[in-house]
Kinemage of the C-alpha trace (Angstrom):
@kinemage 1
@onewidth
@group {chain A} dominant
@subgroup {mainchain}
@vectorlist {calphas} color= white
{ca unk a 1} P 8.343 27.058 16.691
{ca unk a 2} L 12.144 26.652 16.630
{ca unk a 3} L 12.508 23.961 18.747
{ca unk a 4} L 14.451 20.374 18.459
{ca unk a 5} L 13.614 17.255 19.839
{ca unk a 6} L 16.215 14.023 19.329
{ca unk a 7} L 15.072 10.478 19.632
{ca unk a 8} L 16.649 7.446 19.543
{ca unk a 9} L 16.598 7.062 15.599
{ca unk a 10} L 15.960 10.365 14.278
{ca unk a 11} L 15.625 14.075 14.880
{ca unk a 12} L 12.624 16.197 14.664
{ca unk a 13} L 12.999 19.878 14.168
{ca unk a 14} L 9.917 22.218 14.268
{ca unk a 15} L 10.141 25.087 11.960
{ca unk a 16} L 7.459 28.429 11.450
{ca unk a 17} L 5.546 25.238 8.343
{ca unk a 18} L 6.701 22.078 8.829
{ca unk a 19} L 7.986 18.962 10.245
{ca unk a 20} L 11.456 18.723 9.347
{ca unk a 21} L 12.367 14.583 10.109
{ca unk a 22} L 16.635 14.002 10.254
{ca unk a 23} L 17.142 10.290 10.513
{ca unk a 24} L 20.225 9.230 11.924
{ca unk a 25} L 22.754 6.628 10.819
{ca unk a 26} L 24.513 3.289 12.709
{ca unk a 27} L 23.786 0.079 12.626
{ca unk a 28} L 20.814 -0.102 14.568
{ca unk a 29} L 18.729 2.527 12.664
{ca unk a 30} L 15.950 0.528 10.609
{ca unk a 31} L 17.320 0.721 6.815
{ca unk a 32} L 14.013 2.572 5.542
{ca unk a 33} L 15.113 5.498 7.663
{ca unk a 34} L 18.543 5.399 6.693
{ca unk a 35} L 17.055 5.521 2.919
{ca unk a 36} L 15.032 8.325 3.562
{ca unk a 37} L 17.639 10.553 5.443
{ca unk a 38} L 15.474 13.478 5.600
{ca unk a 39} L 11.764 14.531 4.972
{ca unk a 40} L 9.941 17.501 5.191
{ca unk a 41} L 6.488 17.593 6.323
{ca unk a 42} L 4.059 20.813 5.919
{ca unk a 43} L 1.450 21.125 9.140
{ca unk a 44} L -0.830 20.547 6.988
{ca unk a 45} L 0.050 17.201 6.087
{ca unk a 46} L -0.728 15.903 9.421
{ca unk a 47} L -4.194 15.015 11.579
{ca unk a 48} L -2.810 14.718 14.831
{ca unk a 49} L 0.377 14.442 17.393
{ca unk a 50} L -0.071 11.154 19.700
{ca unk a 51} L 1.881 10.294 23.271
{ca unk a 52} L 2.115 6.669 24.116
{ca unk a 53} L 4.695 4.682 26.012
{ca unk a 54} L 6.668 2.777 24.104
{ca unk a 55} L 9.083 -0.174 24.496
{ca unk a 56} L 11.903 -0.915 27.355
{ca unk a 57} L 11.609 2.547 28.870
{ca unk a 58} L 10.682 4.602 25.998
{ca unk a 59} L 7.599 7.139 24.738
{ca unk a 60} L 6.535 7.631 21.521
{ca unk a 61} L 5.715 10.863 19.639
{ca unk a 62} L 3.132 10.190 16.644
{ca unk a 63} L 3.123 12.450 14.505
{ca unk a 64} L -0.545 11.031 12.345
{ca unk a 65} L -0.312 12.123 8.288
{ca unk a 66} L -3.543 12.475 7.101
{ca unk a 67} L -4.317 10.022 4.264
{ca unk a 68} L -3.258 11.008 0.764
{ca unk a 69} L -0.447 13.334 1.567
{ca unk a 70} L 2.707 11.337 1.376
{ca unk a 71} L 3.410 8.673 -1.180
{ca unk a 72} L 5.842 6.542 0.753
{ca unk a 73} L 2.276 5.348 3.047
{ca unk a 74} L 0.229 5.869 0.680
{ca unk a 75} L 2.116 3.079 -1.356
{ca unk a 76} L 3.045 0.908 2.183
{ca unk a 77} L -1.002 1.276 2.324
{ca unk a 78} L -0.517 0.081 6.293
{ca unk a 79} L 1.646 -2.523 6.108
{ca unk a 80} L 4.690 -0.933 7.897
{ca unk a 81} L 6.217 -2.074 11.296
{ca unk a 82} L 5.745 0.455 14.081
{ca unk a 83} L 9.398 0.615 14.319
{ca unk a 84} L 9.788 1.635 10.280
{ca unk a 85} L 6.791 4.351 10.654
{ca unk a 86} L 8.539 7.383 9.632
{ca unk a 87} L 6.118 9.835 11.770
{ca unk a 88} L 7.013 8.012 14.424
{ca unk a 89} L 9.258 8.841 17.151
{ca unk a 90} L 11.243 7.391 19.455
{ca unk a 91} L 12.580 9.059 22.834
{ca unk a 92} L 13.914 7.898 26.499
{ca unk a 93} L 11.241 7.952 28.776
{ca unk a 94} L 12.733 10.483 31.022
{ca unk a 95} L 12.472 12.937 28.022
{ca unk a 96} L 8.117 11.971 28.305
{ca unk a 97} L 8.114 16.123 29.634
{ca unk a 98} L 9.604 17.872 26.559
{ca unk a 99} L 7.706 15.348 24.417
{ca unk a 100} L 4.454 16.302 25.921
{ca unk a 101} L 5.440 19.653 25.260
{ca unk a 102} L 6.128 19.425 21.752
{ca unk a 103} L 3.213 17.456 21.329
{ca unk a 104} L 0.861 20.227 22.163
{ca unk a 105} L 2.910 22.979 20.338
{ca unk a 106} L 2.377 20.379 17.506
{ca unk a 107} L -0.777 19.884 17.984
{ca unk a 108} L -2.200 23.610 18.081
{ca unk a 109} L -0.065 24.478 14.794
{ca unk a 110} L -2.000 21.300 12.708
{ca unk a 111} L -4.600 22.672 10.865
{ca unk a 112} L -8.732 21.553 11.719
{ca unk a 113} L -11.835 22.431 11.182
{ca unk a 114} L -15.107 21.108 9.086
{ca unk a 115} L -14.275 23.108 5.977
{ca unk a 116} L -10.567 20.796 6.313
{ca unk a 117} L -9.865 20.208 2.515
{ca unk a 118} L -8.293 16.935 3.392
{ca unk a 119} L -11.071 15.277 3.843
{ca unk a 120} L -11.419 11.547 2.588
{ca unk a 121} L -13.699 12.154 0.461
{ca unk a 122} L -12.481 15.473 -1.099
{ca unk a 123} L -9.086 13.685 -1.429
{ca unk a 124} L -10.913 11.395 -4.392
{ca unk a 125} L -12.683 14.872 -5.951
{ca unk a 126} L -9.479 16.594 -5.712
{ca unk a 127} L -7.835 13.521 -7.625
{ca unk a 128} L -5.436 15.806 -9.429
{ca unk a 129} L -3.613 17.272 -6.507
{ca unk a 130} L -0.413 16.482 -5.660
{ca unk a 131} L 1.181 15.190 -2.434
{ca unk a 132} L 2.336 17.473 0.229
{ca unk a 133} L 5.397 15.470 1.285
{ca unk a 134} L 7.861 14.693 -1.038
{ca unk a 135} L 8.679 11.407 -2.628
{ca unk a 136} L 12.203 9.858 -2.937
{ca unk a 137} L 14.167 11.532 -5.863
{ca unk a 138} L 15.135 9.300 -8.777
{ca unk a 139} L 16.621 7.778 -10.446
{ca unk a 140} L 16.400 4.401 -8.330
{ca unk a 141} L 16.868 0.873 -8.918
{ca unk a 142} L 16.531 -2.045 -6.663
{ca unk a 143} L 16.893 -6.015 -7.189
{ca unk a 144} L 13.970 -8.442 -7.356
{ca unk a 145} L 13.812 -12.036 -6.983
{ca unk a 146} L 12.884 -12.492 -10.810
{ca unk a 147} L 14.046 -9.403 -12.597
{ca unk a 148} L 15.607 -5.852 -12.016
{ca unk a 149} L 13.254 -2.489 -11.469
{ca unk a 150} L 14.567 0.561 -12.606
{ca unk a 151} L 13.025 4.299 -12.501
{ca unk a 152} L 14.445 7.354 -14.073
{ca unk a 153} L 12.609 9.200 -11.815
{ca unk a 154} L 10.150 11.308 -13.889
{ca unk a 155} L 8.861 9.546 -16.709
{ca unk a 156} L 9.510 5.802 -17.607
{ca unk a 157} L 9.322 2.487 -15.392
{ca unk a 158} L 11.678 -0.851 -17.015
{ca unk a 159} L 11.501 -3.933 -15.733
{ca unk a 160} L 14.371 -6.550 -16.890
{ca unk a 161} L 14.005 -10.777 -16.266
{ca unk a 162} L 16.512 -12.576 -14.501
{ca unk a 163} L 17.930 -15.169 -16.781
{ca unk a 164} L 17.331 -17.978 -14.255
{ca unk a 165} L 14.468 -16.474 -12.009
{ca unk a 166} L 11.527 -15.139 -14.242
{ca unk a 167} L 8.795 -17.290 -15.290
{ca unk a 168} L 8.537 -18.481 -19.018
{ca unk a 169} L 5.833 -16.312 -19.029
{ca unk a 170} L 7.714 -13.045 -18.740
{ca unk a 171} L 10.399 -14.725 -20.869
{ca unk a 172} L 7.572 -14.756 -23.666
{ca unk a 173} L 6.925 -10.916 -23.239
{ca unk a 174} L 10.680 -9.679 -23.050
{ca unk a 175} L 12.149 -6.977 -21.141
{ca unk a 176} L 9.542 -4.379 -19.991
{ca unk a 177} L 9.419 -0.534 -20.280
{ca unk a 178} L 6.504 1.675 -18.644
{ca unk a 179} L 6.153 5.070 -20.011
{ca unk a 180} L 4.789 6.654 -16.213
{ca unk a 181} L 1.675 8.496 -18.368
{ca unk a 182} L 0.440 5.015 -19.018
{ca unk a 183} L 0.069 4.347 -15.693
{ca unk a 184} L -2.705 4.665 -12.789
{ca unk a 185} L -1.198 3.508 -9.989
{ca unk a 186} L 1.101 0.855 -8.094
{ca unk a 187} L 0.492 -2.094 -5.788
{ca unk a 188} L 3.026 -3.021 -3.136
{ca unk a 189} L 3.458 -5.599 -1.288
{ca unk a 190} L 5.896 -5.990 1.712
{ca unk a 191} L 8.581 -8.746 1.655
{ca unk a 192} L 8.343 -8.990 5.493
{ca unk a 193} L 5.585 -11.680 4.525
{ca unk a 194} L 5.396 -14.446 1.884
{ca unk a 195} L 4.281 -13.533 -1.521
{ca unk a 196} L 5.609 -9.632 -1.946
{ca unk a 197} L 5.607 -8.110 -5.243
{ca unk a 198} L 5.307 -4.744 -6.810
{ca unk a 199} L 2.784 -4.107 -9.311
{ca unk a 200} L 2.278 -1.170 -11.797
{ca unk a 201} L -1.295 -0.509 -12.756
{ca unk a 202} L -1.733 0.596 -16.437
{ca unk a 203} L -4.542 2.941 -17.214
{ca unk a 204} L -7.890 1.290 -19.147
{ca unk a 205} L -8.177 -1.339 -16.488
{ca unk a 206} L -7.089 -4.455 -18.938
{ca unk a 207} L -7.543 -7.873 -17.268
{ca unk a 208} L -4.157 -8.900 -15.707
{ca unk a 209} L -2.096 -12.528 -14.321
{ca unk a 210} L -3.424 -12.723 -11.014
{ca unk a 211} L -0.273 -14.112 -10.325
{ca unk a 212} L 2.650 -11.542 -9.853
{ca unk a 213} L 5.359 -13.979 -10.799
{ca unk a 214} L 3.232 -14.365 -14.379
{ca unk a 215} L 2.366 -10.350 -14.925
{ca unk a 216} L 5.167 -8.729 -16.768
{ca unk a 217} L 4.026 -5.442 -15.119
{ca unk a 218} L 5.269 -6.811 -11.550
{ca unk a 219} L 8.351 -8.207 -9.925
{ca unk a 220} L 8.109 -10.401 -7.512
{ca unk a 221} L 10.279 -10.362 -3.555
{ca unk a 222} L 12.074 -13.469 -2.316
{ca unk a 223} L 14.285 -13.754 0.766
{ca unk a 224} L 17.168 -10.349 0.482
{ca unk a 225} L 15.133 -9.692 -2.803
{ca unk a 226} L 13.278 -6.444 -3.073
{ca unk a 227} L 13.676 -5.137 0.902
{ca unk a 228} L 11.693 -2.763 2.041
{ca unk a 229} L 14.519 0.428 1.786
{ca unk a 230} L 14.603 -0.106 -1.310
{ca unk a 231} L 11.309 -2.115 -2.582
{ca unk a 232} L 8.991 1.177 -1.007
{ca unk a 233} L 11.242 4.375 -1.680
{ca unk a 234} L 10.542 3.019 -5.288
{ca unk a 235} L 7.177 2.439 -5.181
{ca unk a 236} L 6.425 5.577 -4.093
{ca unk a 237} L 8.729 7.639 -6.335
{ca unk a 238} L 6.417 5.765 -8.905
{ca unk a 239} L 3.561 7.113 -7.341
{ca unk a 240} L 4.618 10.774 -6.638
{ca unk a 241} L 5.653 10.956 -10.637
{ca unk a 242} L 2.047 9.465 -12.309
{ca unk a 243} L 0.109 11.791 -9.849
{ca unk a 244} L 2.055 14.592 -11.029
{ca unk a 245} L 1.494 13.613 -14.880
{ca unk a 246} L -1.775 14.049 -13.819
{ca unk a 247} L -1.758 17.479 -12.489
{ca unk a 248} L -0.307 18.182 -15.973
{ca unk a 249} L -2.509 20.531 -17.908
{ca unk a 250} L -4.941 18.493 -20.377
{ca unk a 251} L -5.472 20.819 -23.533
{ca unk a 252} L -8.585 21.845 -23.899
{ca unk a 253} L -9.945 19.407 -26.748
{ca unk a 254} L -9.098 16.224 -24.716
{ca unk a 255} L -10.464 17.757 -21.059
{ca unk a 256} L -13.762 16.119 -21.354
{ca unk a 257} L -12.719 13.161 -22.919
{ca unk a 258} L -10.113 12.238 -20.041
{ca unk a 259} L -13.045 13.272 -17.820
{ca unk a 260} L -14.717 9.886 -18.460
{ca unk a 261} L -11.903 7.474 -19.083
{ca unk a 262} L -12.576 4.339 -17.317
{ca unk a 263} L -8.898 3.694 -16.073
{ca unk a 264} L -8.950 7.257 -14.403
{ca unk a 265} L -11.762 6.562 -12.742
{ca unk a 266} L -11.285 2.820 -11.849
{ca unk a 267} L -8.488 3.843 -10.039
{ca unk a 268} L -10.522 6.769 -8.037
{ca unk a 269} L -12.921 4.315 -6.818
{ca unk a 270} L -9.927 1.839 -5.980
{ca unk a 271} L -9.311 4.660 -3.761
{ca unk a 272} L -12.745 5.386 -2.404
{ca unk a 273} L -12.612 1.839 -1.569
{ca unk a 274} L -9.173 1.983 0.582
{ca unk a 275} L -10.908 4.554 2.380
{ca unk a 276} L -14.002 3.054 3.157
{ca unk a 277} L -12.135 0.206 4.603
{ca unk a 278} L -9.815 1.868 6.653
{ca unk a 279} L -13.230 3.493 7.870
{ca unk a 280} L -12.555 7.185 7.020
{ca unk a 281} L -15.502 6.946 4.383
{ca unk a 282} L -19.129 5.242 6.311
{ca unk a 283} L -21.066 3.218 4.016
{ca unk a 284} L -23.254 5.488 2.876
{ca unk a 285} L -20.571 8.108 1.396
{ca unk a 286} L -18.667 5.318 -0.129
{ca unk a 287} L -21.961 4.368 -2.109
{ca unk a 288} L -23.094 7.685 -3.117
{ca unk a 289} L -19.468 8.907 -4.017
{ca unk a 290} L -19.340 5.633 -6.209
{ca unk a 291} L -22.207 6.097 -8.209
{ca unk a 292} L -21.157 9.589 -8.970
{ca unk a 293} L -17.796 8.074 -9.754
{ca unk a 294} L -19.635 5.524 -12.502
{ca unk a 295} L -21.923 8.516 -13.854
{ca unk a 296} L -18.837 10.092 -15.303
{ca unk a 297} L -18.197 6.979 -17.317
């Protein structure tokens, strides 16, 4: 396509395969896009391009990702202000006749169809592909209210307790490290509302604290603890790395043994189930797709 089209906090360039999204910097950028600086988004990532007016003499340009393809929403899991959406744009309202434009442009090159292998449901059979748009690149770090989370960025997760703001409970476990291959999955919640944490899931499904501030495999937000530039980029790099350990080749004596292990598949109907409430999956799918899910166990 070739063509360029600058908004108000970033700048979206459409090349031959993809989205490519510049954010800009100043003061008055949200911090999440200043953290992500630039992503790249293949056509087939997204579902849709959207037109709506916006605020104070604006439009906004939607690009829509289809679920499962980026990290960074899968792990915000709807919980991000419109203004922090990264697919979304912002643009003056008397540039409305270029947007509409692009829009359609957009729109004709995003793949469709019925045989669309992004389907909801074929996103939990095909559990072991990877996302199409990149995660944040490691190693990261970021303060939490009650301890310090640190990635490498490939393979290992450490959580270590404030000396003043951790529970005795975590105090009783010690410092924390995560090997990523032990994990399923992470939990995130955003410190724009009370009670934010982040959680890593460990595989076998063990009971946990149902508390975050008492689970030694979260850390919990407070007020400037844990924002969400640096809280999200993180949880997602998490995410991004454990779905690639499990595109990793499984020899072929362990295969069918990893075929039925009950974390695995916990987590796959977790998913089914974030699906079926965001209504992508009706009722009836979500219940058959289950009991297949179980029948592996």
């Amino acid at each position: 396509m070739g063509d360029v089209l600058a908004g108000i906090h970033a700048t979206w360039e459409f090349e031959s395969d993809a989205l490519v999204i510049r954010f800009e910097r100043g003061i008055r950028t949200p911090r999440l896009f200043q953290a992500l600086r630039e992503r790249r988004v293949p056509y087939e990532a997204l579902s849709a391009a959207v037109l709506a007016p916006g605020r104070r003499g604006t439009v906004v340009l939607h690009a829509v990702p289809r679920p499962g393809v980026d990290p960074l929403m899968e792990a915000a899991a709807g919980q991000l202000k419109e203004t922090c959406d990264p697919y979304r744009l912002a643009l003056p309202a008397d540039r409305e006749e270029l947007a509409a434009r692009l829009r359609d442009e957009l729109a004709a090159v995003i793949p469709a169809g019925p045989s669309d292998p992004l389907d909801p449901l074929d996103q939990v059979d095909r559990w072991d592909s990877g996302f199409l748009v990149a995660a944040p690149q490691g190693p990261i770090s970021f303060k939490a209210y009650d301890g310090k989370a640190t990635f490498d960025g490939t393979s290992e997760v450490s959580f270590r307790w404030s000396s003043t703001m951790a529970t005795s409970e975590k105090w009783k476990t010690g410092d924390q490290v995560f090997p990523v291959r032990e994990l399923s999955g992470v939990e995130w919640r955003t410190p724009d509302s009370p009670g934010g944490f982040l959680r890593l899931l460990p595989r076998g499904g063990a009971p946990r604290p149902e508390r975050p501030d008492h689970d030694p495999a979260a850390v919990v937000f407070g007020l400037g603890y844990g924002p969400v530039h640096d809280s999200l980029p993180f949880a997602a790099a998490v995410l991004a790395a454990i779905r690639a350990k499990d595109r990793a080749p499984v020899p072929a004596g362990v295969r069918s043994a990893a075929h039925g292990d009950p974390g695995a598949i916990a987590e796959r109907i977790r998913h089914l189930g974030e699906l079926h409430r965001a209504g992508l999956v009706t009722d009836e799918e979500f219940a058959a797709k289950k009991t297949e899910l179980l029948a592996e166990l």
